[in-house]
N, C-alpha and C positions, 0 to 999 in steps of 0.2 A: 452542515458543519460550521457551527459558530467559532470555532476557532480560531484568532487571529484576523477577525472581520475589522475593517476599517471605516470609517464615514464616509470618505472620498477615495476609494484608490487613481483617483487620476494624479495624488500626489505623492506616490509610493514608487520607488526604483526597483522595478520587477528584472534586475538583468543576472543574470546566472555569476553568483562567483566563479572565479577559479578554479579549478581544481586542487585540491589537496594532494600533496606531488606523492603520499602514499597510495592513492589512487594507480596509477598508474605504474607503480612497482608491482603492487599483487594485480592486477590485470594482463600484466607482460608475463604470466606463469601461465596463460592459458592461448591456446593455437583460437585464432578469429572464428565464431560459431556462422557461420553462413544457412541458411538465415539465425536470427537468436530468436530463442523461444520467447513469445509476448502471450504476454496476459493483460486485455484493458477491460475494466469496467467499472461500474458504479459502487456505491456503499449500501445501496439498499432495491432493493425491487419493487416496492407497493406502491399502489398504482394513486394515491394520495399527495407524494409526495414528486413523482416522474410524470407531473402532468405533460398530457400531447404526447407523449409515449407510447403508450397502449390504444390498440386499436378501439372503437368501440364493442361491445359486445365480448371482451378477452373476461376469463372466467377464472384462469389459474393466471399468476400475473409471472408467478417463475418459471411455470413453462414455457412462456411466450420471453420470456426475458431474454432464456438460456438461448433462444433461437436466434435471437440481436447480437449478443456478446459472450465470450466465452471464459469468463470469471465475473466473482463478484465479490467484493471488498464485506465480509457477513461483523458490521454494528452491532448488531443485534446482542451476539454472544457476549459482549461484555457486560451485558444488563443482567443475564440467567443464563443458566448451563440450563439446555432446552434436553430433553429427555432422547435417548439415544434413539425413539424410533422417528421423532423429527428430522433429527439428521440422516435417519434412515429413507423417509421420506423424501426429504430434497434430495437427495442421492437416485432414484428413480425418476425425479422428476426433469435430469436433466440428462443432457446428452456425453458420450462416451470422454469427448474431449473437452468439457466443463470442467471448472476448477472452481473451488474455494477458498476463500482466505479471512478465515475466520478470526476476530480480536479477542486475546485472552478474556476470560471472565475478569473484573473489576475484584471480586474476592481473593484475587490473587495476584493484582498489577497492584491494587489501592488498598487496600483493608488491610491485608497480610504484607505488603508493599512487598515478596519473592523472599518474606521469610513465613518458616512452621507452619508451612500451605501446601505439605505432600496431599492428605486427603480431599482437598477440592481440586488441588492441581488435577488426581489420579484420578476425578468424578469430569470433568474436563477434560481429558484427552480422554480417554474410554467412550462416552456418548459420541465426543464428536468424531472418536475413529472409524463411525459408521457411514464417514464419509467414503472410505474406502481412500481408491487411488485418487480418487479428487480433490481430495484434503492436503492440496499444495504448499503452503506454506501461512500457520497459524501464526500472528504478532501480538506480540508484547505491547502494552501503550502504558508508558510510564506515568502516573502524578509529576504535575508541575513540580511539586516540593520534591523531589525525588533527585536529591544534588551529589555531587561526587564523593561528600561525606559520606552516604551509602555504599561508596564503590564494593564495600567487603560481602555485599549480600551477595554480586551477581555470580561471581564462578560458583560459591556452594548451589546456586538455583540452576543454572546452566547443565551441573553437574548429575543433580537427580532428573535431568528432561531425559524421555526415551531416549535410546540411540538413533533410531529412524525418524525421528522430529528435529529440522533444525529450523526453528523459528526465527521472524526477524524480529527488531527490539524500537522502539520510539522511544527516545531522550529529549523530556520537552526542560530543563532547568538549562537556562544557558550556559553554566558554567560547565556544562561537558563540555563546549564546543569554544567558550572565548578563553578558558585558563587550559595551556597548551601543555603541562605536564600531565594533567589530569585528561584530556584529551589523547595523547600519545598511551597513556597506561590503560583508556578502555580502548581505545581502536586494539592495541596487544589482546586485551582478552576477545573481544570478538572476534579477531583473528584466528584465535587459538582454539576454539570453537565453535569456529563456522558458522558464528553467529551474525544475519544479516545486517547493516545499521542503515534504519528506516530513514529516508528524503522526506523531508515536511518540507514543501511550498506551498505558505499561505501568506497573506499582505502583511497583517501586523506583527509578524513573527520573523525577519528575514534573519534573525540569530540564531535561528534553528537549520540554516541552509546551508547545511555542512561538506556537502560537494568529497565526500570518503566515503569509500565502497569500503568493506571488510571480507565481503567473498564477491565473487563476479555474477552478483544477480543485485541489479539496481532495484529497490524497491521504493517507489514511490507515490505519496501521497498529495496529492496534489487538488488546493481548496481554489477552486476560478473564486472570481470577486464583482460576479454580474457584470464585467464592465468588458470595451471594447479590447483592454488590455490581454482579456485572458487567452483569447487567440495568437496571437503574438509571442506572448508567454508558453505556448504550447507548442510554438514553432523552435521559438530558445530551446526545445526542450528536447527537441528532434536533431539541433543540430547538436548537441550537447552526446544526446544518447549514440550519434554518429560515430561520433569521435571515440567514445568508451566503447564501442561494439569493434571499431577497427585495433583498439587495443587487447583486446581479448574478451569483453563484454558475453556471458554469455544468455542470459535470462533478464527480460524486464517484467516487472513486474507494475504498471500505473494505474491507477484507481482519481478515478475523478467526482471532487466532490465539491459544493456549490453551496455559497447562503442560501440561493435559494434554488431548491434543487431540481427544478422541473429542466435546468439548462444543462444537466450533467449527462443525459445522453446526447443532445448536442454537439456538446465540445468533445466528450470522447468519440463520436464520430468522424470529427476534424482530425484530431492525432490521432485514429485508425488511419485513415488516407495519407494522410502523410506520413506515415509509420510505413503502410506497406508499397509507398512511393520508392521511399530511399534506405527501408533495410532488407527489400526482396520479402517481404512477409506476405501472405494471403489471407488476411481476416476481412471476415463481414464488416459490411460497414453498416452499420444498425441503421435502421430506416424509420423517421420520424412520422406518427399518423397525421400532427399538426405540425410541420418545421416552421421555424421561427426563430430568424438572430437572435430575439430576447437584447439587444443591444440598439 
């Protein structure tokens, strides 16, 4: 994930903002989840990319994946709507309480930008509903150019998605987040449709770190920066998800992703243990065949 890469992050102020005091009005509507349902893992599984991961000799690399962790952030899909026995396939190939989290195809975040895009949208959820019950929660990733001048596409798009699909949404144009009427009018619609609004933590983007839940499932995308920092940054992130889980928090959802990615089972092995340190959760903690700071 090139996204928001820096040259040095030792010169970047990684410290969590605030919270946005709507945050915590819609999380006081929900009784404390003990434990809250977690989902951590990677953006990708091949075994190219997660070097020291995979054992030697591993054959299917998502079978052994799904045995590490129990989701996966699916990149993939935004590149091609993969044909429905693919999805049919990963669906077997993983265990009962696997999840997916697949990113909208690009034909229909970027090309179509969420308009006069029912026929790919409908070729798109159909293939990938072969996920079955595993098919947790599909995301939207917005084009950078994609600014509030837009705002009139999202409720008609919102509007024709399944009823049993509540997708979360990624806003990379900063003006959702620094012009605060136009901020206040999408947090409303997301609200109004239970639409998630995605956490992007990466170095060269901290305008994106919008710290407003819109439903009480934190979903977070979270890009380390090779450096000693990202540790640290993963702890900020524990105490942070502390605090919103005693408010009513009741699903996370984190995905960690890395310039270079051989370090992203790694680090989501660190905030595993510390996740099910101090929210009573019991996940594997993924076992490294070569562990390595990398730092």
């Amino acid at each position: 994930m090139k996204f928001g890469k820096v040259d040095d992050p030792g010169n970047i102020d990684f410290s969590l903002p605030p919270d946005h005091p709507g945050t915590k009005v819609l999380l006081s509507k929900y009784k404390k989840a003990i434990p809250p349902k977690l989902y951590v893992g990677c953006a990708k599984w091949n075994k190219a990319d997660l070097k020291g991961f995979y054992p030697r000799g591993t054959k299917d690399e998502l079978t052994y994946y799904a045995t590490q962790f129990n989701s996966i952030e699916l990149n993939a899909t935004f590149y091609r709507i993969f044909p429905a026995d693919t999805f049919s396939g990963w669906y077997e190939k993983t265990p009962e309480n696997f999840r997916f989290f697949p990113k909208f195809f690009q034909g229909i975040s970027h090309w179509k930008r969420l308009q006069d895009c029912e026929e790919t949208l409908n070729e798109y959820i159909l293939n990938s509903s072969n996920l079955q019950e595993k098919l947790e929660m599909p995301f939207v990733q917005l084009p950078d150019n994609f600014a509030p001048k837009n705002m009139d596409r999202l409720e008609p798009f919102f509007k024709i998605l399944p009823k049993d699909i509540k997708p979360a949404i990624e806003f990379r144009h900063t003006d959702w987040f620094n012009d605060k009427k136009m901020s206040e009018e999408l947090y409303h619609i997301l609200e109004k449709y239970s639409i998630t609004n995605v956490i992007v933590d990466t170095a060269g983007r901290r305008d994106l770190l919008h710290m407003r839940l819109t439903t009480p499932t934190a979903f977070i995308r979270y890009n380390g920066a090779n450096h000693p920092s990202d540790y640290t940054r993963l702890n900020d992130w524990i105490d942070r998800l502390e605090e919103w889980i005693d408010q009513g928090l009741q699903n996370i959802y984190f995905f960690v992703h890395q310039n270079i990615e051989k370090a992203s089972p790694l680090l989501s092995a660190h905030f595993i243990k510390k996740a099910n340190e101090r929210f009573g959760t019991n996940l594997h903690i993924p076992n490294m065949d070569n562990p390595d700071t990398l730092f």
